[in-house]
VOPAGU-2260 file (C-alpha; in pm, 1 decimal, decimal comma):
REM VOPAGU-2260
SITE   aa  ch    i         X         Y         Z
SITE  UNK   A    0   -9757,0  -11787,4   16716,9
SITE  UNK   A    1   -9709,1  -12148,4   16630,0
SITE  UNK   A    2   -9460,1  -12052,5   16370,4
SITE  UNK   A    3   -9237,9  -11872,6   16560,7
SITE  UNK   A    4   -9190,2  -12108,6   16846,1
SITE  UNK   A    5   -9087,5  -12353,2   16536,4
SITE  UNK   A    6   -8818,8  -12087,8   16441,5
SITE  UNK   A    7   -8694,6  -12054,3   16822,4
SITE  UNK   A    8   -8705,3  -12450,3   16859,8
SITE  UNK   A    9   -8514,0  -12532,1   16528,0
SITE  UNK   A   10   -8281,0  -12289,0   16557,4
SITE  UNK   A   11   -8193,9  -12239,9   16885,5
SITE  UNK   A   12   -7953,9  -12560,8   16949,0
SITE  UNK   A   13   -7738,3  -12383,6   16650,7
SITE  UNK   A   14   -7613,2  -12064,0   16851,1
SITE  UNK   A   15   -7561,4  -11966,2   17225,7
SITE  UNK   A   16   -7943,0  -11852,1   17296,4
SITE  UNK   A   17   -8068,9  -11822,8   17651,6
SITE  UNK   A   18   -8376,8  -11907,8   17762,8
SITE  UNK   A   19   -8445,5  -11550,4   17871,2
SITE  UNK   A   20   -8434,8  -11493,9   17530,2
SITE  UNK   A   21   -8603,3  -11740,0   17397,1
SITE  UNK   A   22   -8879,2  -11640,7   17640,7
SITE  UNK   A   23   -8860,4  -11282,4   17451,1
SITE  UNK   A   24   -8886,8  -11407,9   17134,6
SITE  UNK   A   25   -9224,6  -11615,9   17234,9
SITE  UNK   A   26   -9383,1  -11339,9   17426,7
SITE  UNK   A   27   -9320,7  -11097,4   17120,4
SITE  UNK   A   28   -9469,8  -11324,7   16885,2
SITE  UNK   A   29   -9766,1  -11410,1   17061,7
SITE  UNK   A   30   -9857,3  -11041,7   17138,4
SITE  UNK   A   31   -9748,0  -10846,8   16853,8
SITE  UNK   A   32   -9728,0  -11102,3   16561,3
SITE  UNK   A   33   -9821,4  -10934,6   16254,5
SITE  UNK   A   34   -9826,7  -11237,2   16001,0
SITE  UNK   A   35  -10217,4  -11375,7   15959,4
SITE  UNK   A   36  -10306,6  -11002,4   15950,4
SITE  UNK   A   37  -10056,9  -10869,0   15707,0
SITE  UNK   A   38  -10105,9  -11213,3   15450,1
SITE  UNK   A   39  -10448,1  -11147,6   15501,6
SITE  UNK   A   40  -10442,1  -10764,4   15380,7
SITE  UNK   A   41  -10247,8  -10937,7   15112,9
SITE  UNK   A   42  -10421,0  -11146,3   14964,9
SITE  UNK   A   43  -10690,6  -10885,2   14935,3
SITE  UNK   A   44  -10484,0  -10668,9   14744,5
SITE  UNK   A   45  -10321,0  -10959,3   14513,0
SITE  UNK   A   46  -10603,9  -11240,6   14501,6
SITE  UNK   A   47  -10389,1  -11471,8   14376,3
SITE  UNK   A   48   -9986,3  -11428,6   14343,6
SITE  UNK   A   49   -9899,9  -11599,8   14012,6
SITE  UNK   A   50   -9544,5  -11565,3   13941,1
SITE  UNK   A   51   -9514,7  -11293,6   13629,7
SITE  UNK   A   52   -9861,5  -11144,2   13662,6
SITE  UNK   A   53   -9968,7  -10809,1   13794,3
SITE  UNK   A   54  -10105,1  -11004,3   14107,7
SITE  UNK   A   55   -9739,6  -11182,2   14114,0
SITE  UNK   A   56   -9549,5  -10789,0   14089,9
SITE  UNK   A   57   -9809,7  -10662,5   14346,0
SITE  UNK   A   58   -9714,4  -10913,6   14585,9
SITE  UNK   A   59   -9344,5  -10870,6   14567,8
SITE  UNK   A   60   -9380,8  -10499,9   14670,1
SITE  UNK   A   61   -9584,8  -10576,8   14930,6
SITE  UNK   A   62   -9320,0  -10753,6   15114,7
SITE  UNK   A   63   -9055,6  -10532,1   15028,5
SITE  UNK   A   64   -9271,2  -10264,9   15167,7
SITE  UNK   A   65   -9313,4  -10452,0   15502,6
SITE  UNK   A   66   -8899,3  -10516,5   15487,8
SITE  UNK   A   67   -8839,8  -10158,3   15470,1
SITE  UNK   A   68   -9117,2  -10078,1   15682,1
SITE  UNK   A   69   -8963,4  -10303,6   15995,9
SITE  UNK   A   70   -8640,6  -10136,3   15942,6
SITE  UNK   A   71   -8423,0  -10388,4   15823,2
SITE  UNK   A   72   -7998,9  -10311,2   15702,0
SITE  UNK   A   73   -8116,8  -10348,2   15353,0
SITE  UNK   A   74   -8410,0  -10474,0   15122,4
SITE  UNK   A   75   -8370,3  -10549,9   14719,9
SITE  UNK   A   76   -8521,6  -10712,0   14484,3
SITE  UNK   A   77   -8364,3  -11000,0   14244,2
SITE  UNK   A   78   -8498,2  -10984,4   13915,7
SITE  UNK   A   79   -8470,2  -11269,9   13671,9
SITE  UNK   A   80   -8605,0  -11373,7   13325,9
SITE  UNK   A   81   -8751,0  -11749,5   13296,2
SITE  UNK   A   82   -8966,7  -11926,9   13001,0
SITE  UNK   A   83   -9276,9  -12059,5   13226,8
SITE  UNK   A   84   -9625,6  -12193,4   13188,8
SITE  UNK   A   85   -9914,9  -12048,3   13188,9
SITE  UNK   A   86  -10252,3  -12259,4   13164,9
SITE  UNK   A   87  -10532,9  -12148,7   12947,3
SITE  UNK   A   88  -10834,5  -12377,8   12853,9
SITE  UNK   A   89  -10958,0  -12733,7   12952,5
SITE  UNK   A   90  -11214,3  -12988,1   12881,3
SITE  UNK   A   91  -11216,0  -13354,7   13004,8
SITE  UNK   A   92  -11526,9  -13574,4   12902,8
SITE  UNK   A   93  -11636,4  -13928,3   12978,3
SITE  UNK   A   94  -11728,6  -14039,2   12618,9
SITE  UNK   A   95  -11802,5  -14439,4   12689,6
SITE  UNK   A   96  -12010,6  -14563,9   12814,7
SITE  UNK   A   97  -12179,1  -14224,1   12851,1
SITE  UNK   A   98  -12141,0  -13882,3   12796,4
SITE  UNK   A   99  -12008,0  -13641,9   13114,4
SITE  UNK   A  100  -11823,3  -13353,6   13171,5
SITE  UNK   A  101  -11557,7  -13405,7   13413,7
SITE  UNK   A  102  -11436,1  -13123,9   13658,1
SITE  UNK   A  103  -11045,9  -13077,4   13653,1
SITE  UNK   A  104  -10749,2  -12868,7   13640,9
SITE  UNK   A  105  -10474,3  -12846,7   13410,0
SITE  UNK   A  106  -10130,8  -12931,8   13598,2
SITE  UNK   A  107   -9843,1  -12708,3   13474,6
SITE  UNK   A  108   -9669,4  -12763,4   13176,9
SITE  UNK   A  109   -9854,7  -12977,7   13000,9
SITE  UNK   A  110   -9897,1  -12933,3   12643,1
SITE  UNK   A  111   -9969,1  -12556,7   12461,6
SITE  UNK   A  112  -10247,9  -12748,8   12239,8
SITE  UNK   A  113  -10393,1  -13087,5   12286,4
SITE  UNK   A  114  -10753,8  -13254,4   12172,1
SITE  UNK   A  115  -10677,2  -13660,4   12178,7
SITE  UNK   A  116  -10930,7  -13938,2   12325,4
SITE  UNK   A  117  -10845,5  -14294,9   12533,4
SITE  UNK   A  118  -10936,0  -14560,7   12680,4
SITE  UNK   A  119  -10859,6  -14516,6   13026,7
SITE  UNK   A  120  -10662,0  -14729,2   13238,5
SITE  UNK   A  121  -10631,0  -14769,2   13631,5
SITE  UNK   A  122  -10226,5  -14738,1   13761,6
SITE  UNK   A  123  -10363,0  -14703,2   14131,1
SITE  UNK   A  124  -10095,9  -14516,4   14318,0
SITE  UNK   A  125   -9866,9  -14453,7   14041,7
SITE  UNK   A  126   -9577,7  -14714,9   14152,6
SITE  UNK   A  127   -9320,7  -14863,7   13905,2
SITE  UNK   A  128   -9476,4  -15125,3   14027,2
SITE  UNK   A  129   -9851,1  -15043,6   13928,6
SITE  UNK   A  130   -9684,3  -14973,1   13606,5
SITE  UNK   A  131   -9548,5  -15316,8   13576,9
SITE  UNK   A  132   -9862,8  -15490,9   13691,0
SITE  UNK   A  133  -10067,3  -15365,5   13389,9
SITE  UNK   A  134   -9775,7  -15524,4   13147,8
SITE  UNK   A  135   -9809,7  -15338,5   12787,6
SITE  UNK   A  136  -10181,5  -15218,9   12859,7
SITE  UNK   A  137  -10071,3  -14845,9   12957,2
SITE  UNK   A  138   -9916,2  -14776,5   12591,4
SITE  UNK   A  139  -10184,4  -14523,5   12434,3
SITE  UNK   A  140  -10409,7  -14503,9   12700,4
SITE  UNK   A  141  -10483,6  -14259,3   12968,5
SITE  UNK   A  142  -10363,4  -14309,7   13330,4
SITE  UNK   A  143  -10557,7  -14275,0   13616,0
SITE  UNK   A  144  -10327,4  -14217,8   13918,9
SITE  UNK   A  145  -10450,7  -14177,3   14277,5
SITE  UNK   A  146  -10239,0  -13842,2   14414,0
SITE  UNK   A  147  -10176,4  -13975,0   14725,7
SITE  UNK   A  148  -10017,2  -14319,1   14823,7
SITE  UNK   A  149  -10168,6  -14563,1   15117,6
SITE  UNK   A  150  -10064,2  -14453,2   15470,0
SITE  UNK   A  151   -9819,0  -14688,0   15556,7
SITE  UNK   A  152   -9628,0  -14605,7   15170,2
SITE  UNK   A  153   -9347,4  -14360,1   15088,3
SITE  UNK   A  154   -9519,4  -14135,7   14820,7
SITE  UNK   A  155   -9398,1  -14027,3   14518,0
SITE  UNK   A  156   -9464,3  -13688,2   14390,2
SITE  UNK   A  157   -9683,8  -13640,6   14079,6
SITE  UNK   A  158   -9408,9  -13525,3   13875,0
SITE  UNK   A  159   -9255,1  -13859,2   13953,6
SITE  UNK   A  160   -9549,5  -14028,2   13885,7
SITE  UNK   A  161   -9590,6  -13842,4   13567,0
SITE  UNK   A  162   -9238,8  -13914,2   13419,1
SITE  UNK   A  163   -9294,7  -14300,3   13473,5
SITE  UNK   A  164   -9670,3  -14234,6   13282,1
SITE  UNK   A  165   -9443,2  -14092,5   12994,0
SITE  UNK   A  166   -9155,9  -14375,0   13019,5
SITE  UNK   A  167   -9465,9  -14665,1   12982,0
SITE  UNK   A  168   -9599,3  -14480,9   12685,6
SITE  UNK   A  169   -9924,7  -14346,4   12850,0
SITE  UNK   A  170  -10159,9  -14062,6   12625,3
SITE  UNK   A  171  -10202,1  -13878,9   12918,2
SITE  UNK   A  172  -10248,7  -13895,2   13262,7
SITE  UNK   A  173  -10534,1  -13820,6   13480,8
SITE  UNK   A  174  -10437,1  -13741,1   13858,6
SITE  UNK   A  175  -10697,9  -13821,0   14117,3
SITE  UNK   A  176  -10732,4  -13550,9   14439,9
SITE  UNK   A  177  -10750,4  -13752,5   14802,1
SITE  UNK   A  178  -10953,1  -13484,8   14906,1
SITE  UNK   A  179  -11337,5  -13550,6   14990,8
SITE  UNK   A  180  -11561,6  -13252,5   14875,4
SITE  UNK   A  181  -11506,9  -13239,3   14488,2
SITE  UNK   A  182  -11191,0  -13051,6   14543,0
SITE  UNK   A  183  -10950,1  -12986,4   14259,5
SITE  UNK   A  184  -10546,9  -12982,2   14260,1
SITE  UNK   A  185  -10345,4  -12719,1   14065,7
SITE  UNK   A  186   -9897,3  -12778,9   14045,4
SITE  UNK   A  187   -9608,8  -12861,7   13839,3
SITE  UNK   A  188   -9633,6  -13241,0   13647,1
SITE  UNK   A  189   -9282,5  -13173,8   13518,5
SITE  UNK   A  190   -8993,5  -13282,0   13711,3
SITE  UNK   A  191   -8777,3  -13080,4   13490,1
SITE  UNK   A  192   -9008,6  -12755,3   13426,4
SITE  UNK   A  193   -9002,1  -12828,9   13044,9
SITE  UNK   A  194   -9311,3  -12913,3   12821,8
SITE  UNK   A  195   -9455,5  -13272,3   12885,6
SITE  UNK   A  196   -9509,9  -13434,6   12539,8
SITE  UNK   A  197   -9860,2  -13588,8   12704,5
SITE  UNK   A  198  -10183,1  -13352,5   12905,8
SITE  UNK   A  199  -10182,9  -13391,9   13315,6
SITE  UNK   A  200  -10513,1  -13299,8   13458,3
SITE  UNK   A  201  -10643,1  -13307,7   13814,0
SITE  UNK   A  202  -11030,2  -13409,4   13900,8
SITE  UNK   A  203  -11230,6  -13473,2   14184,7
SITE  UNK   A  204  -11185,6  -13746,6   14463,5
SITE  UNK   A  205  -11555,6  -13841,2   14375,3
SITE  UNK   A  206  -11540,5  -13867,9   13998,8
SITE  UNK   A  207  -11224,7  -14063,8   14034,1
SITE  UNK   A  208  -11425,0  -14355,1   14230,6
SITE  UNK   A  209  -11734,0  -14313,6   13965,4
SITE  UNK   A  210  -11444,2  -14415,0   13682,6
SITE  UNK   A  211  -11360,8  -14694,9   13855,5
SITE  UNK   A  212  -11643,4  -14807,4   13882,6
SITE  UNK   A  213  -11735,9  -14769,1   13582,3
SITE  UNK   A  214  -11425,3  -14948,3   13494,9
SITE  UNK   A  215  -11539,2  -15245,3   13669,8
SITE  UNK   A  216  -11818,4  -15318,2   13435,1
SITE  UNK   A  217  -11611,9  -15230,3   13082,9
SITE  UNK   A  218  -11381,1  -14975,8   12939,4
SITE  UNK   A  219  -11414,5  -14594,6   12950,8
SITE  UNK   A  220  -11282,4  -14350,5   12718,6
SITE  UNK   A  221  -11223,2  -13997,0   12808,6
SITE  UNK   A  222  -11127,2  -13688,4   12603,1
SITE  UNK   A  223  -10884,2  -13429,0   12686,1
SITE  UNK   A  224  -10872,4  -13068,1   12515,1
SITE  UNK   A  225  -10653,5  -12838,7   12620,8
SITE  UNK   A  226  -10462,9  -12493,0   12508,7
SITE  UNK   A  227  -10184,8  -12329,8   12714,3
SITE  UNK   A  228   -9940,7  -12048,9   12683,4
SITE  UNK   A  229   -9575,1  -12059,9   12789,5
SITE  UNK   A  230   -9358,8  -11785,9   12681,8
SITE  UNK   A  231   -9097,7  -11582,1   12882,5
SITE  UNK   A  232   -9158,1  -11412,3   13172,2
SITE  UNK   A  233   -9001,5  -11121,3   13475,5
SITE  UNK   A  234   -9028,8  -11145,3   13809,1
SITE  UNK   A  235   -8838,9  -11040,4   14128,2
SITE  UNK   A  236   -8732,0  -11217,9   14462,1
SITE  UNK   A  237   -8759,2  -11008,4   14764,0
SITE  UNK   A  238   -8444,0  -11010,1   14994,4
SITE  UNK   A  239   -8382,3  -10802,1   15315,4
SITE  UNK   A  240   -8084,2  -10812,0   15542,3
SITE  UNK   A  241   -8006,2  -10808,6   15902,6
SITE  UNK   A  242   -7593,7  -10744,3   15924,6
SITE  UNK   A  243   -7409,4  -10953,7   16213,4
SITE  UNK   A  244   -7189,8  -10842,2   16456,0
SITE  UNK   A  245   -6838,4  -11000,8   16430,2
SITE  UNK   A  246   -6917,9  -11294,6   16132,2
SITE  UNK   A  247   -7126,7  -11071,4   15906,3
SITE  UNK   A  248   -6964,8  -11265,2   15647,2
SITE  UNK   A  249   -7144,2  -11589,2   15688,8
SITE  UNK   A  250   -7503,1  -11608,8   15594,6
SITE  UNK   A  251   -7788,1  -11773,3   15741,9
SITE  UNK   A  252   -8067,3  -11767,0   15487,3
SITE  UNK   A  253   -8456,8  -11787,8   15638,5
SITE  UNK   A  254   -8702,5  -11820,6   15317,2
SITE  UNK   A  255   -9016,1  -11924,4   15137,7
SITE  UNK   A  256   -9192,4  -11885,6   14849,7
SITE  UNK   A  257   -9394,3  -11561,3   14820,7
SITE  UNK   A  258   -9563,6  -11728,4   14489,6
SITE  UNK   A  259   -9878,0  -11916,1   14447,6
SITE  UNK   A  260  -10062,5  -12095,8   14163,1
SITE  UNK   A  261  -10394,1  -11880,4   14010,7
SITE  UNK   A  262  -10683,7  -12077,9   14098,4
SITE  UNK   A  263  -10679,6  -11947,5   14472,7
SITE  UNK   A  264  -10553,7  -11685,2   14727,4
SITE  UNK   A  265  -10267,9  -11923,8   14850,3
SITE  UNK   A  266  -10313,1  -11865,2   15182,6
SITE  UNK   A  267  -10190,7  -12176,5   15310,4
SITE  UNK   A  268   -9925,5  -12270,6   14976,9
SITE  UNK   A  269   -9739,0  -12051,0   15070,5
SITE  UNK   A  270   -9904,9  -11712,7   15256,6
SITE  UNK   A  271   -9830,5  -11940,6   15579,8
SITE  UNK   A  272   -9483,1  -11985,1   15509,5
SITE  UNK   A  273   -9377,3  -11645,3   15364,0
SITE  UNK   A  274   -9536,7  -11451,6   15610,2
SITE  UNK   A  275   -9407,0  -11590,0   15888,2
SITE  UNK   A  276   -9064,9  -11498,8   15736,1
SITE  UNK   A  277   -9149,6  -11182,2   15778,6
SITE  UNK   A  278   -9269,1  -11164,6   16118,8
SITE  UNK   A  279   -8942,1  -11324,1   16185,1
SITE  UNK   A  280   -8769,0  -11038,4   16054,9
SITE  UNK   A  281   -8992,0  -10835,3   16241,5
SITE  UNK   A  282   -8914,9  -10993,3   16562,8
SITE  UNK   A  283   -8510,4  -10976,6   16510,8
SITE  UNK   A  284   -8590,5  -10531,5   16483,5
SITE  UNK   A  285   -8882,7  -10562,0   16687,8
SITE  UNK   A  286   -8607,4  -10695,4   16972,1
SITE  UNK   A  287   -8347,6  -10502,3   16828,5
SITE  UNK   A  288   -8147,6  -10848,4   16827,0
SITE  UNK   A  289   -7807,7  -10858,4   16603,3
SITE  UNK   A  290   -7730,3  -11186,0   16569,4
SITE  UNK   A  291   -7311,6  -11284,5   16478,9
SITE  UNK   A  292   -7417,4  -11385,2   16185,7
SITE  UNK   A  293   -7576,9  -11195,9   15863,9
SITE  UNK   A  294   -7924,4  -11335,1   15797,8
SITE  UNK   A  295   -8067,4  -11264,5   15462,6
SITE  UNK   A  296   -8472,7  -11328,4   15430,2
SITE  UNK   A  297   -8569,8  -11461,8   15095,9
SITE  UNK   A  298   -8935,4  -11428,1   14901,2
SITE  UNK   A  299   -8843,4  -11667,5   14626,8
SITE  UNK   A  300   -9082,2  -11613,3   14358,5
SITE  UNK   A  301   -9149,1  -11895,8   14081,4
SITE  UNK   A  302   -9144,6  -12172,4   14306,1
SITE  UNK   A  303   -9455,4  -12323,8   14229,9
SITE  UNK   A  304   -9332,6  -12307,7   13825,9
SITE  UNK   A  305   -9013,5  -12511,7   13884,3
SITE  UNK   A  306   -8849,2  -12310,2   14175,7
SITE  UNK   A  307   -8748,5  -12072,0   13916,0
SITE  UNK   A  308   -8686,6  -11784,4   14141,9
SITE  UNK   A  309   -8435,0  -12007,2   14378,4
SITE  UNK   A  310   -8258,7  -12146,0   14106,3
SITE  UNK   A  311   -8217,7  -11830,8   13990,3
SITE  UNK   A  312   -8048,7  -11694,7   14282,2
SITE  UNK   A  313   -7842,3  -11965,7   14340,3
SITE  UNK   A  314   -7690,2  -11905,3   13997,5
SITE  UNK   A  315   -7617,7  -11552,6   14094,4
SITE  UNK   A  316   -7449,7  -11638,5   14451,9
SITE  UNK   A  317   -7294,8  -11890,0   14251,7
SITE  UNK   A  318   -7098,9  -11628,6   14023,5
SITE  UNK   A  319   -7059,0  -11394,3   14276,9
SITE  UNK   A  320   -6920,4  -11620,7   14551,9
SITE  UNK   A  321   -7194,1  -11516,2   14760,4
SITE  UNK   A  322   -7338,6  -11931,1   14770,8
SITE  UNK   A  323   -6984,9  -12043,4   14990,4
SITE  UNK   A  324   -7070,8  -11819,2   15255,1
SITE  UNK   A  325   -7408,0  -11973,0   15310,9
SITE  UNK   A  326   -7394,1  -12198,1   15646,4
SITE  UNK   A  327   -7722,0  -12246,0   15674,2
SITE  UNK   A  328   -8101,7  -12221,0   15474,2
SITE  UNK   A  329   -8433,6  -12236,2   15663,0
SITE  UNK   A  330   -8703,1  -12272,1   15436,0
SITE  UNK   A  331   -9057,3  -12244,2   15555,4
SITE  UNK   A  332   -9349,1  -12401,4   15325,4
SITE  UNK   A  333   -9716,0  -12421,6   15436,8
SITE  UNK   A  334   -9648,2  -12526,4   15800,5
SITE  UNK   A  335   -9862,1  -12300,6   15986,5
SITE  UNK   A  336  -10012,0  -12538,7   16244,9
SITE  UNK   A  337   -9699,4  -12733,5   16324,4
SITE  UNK   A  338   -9758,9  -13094,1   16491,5
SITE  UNK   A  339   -9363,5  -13193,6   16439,1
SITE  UNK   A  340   -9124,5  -13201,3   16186,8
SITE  UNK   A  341   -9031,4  -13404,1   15879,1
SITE  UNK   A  342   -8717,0  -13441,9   15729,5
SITE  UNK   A  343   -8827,8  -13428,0   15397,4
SITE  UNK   A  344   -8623,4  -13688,0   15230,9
SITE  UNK   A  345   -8303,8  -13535,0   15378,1
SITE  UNK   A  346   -8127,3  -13818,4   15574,4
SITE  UNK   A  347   -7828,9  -13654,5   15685,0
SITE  UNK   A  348   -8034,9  -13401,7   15885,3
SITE  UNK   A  349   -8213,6  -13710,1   16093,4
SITE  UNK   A  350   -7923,4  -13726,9   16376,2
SITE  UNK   A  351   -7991,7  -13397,6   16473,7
SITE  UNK   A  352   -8384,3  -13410,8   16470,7
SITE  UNK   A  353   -8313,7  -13717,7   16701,0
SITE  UNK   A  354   -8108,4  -13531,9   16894,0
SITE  UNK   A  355   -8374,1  -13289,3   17007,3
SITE  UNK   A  356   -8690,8  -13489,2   16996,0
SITE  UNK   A  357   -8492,3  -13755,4   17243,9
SITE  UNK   A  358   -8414,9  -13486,1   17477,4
SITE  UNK   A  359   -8789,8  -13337,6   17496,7
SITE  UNK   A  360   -8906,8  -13697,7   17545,1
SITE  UNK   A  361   -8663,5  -13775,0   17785,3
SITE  UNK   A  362   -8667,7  -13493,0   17965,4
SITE  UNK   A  363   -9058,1  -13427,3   17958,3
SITE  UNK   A  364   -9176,7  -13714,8   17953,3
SITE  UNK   A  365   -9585,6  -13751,1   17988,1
SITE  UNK   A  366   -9585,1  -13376,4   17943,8
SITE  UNK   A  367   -9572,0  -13359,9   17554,3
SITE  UNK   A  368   -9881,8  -13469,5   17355,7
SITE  UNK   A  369   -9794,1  -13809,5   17198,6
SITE  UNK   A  370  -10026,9  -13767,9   16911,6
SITE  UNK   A  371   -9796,7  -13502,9   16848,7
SITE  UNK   A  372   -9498,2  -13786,6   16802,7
SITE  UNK   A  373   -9602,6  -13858,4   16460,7
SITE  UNK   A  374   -9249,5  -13975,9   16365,6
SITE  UNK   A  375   -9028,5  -14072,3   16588,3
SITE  UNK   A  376   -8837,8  -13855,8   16745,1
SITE  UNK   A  377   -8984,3  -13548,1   16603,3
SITE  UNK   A  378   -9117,1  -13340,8   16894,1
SITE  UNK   A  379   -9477,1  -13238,6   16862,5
SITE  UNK   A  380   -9523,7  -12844,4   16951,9
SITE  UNK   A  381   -9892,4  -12749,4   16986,1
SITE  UNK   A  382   -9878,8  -12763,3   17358,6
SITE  UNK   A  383  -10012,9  -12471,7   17623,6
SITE  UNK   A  384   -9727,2  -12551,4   17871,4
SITE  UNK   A  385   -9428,4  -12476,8   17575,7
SITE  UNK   A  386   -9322,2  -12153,7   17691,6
SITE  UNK   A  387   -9215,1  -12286,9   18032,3
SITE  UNK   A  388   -9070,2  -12619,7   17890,7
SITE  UNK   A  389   -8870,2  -12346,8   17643,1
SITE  UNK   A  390   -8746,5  -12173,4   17933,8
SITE  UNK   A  391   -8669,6  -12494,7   18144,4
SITE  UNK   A  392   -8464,3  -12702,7   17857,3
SITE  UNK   A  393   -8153,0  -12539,5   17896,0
SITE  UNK   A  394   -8159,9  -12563,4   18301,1
């Protein structure tokens, strides 16, 4: 499994692992892998897995069943209490120069009630910049703001779009999906998980391009209505524990968010992620593999709400003195088919990425697939021949 061989790769320069091993690891995973079939029986059972719903609760002791049912040290739950957003109704209409219902989606945390109409005005990708170019047009209006940026841009997330929308004065801000095939967007338009003042919807790739142009030939007005709940809410991270051998008392963490938003199963945000966590832990028993160190494997819950759940923790290790003995977090977020890796805004980790990806290339050169080079120096891994360049890199 894909996955897996990600986990082996990333972490294997970290500790003394031999290749044999390694070789162990891959063969277990690709014959006994348990993680598409046990998301899938999932997310039959749970739908969806909305932080603080029944689906949400349902999910969390389906993991800690599978913990306990691998035969890890130990498997708890961490509860914790959090005010969070819940989304209710939603109605956005083209009123000039005609009269159409819009598809969309509420994003998260927008306002509990809201009925308000705009003229509508065109902030492209959502820059400072785009901001800038439109002078004092954007005060009182509604944004439209492409989700994605161009190719060749570093993207801002719609959160950070969305606080710029509310520094300019904006009414309200209307996010536009990059995907063809009238497909909506759900998430968080709060980059601090409080109330926005203004509404955040999502619509359709295709009714984005009919605004604009309709734009073209003279203003548009939409209407937003809305109602939403927000209130406080209970909900559990799932942790299990492999003890090490002779440094039990540092912690490697693997994790990812068992969570997902409502409007779908969340297969791929995050059942990808999260279940491969567990058919890591599987492995390590499966193996019968003690590592030196303790690793602790972490279903956050409330990610997609504000990473509620990890915050959460972190305030408890925190107390406890349980954070300083962390030496190292994996976290694994809809990855599934890996083509390479991505640093993810975190420049201090780029010397190491380098570190591998120049070796592969150096040392396999013409072997690798170079489409899989997307950035450079991050080694692309969906490649027949890996297990014997796993098993030859250490030669």
């Amino acid at each position: 499994m894909k996955t897996c061989v990600l986990f082996c790769l990333v972490l294997w320069p970290l500790a003394s692992c031999s290749p044999s091993l390694l070789t162990r690891i891959y063969d277990e995973t690709e014959r006994n892998s348990r993680a598409y079939t046990t998301l899938d029986s999932c997310i039959r059972l749970t739908t969806h897995r909305l932080t603080g719903t029944d689906n949400g609760r349902q999910a969390e002791e389906f993991a800690g069943r599978l913990f306990l049912q691998y035969g890890l040290d130990t498997v708890w739950y961490h509860p914790f209490t959090v005010h969070a957003w819940q989304r209710g109704t939603l109605s956005v209409s083209l009123q000039r120069p005609d009269f159409m219902v819009l598809p969309s989606v509420c994003l998260a945390y927008s306002p509990l009630r809201f009925d308000g109409s705009a003229e509508l005005v065109d902030v492209k990708e959502g820059y400072r910049s785009d901001f800038d170019s439109l002078g004092g047009r954007v005060k009182g209006c509604f944004v439209l703001i492409d989700l994605a940026a161009k190719p060749s841009a570093q993207n801002l997330h719609r959160s950070e779009k969305m606080a710029l929308a509310v520094e300019y004065g904006a009414a309200g801000a209307v996010f536009v999906n990059d995907v063809d095939g009238r497909i909506l967007l759900t998430g968080t338009a709060s980059n601090t998980s409080e109330l926005l003042d203004i509404p955040a919807v999502c619509i359709a790739r295709e009714d984005g391009q009919l605004l604009r142009r309709l734009m073209e030939s003279g203003p548009v007005e939409l209407r937003i209505q809305m109602t939403n709940a927000s209130g406080f809410i209970t909900a559990r991270n799932v942790i299990a524990e492999i003890r090490g051998s002779d440094r039990r008392e540092e912690i490697i963490v693997i994790g990812g968010h068992l969570d997902s938003w409502d409007l779908a199963n969340g297969a791929i945000d995050n059942g990808i992620g999260s279940f491969t966590v567990l058919d890591v832990a599987r492995t390590f028993r499966a193996l019968n593999l003690r590592p030196k160190r303790t690793i602790r494997f972490v279903m956050f819950m409330g990610e997609e709400q504000g990473l509620l759940g990890s915050k959460a923790l972190v305030r408890q290790w925190r107390e406890d003195g349980t954070f300083n003995r962390v030496k190292y977090m994996l976290n694994l977020d809809m990855h599934g088919n890996t083509i390479g890796m991505n640093l993810g805004g975190r420049e201090e980790a780029r010397s190491f990425f380098e570190t591998i990806g120049r070796r592969l290339k150096e040392r396999y050169a013409g072997l690798l697939d170079s489409t899989a080079l997307y950035q450079p120096y991050q080694p692309g891994l969906d490649d027949p021949r890996l297990p014997r360049l796993i098993k030859e890199f250490n030669a």
